[in-house]
C-alpha positions as CSV (number, residue, x, y, z in Angstrom):
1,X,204.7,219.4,-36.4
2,X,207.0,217.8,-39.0
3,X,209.4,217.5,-36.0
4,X,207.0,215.9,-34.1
5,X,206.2,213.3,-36.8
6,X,209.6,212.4,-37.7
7,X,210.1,211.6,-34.4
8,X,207.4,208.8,-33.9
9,X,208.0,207.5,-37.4
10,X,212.0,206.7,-35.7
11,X,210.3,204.7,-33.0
12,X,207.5,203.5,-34.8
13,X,208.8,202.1,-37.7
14,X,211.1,199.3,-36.4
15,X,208.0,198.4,-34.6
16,X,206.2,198.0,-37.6
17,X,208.7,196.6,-39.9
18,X,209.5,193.8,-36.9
19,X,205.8,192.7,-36.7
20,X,206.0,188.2,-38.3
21,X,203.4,189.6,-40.9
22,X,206.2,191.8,-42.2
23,X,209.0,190.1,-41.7
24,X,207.8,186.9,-44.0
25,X,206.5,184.7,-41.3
26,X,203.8,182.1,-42.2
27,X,200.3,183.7,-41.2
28,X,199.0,180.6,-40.4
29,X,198.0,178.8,-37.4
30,X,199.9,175.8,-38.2
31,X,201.4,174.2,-34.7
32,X,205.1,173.9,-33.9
33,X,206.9,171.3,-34.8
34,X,207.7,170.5,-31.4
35,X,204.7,170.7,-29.6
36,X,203.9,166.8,-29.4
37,X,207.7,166.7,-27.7
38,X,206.6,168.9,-25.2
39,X,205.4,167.0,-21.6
40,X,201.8,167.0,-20.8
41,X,200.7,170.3,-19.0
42,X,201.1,170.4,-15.3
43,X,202.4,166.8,-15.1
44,X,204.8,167.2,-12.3
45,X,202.0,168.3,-10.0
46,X,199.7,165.2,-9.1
47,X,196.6,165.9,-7.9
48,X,195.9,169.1,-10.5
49,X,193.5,168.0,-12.5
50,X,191.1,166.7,-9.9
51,X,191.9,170.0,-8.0
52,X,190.6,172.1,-11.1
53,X,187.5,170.3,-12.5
54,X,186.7,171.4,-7.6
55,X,187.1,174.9,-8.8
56,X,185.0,174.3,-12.4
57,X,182.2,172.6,-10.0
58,X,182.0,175.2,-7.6
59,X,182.5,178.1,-10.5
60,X,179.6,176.7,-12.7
61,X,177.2,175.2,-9.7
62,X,174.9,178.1,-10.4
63,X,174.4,177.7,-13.9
């Protein structure tokens, strides 16, 4: 039994000490700095969005 328990405390604990809480990362939900330099979603395909609010129609009709 102790056997058994050191064992998953060697896998388990780099797991646990490697989680952002741990570590010292922020715990918030603040947004990357970078995300209004990132291109808008989907932009290199034309015709997406029009495709997509099809599939919403046809998903949501029988509501």
């Amino acid at each position: 039994m102790k056997r058994r328990l050191t064992i998953v405390l060697l896998f388990a604990l780099p797991l646990i000490l490697s989680t952002p809480v741990v570590a010292g990362a922020p715990a918030t939900d603040e947004p990357k700095p970078n995300a209004a330099a990132r291109p808008e979603p989907r932009a290199d395909r034309p015709g997406w969005k029009a495709r997509h609010e099809r599939m919403n129609a046809r998903v949501n009709k029988g509501n």
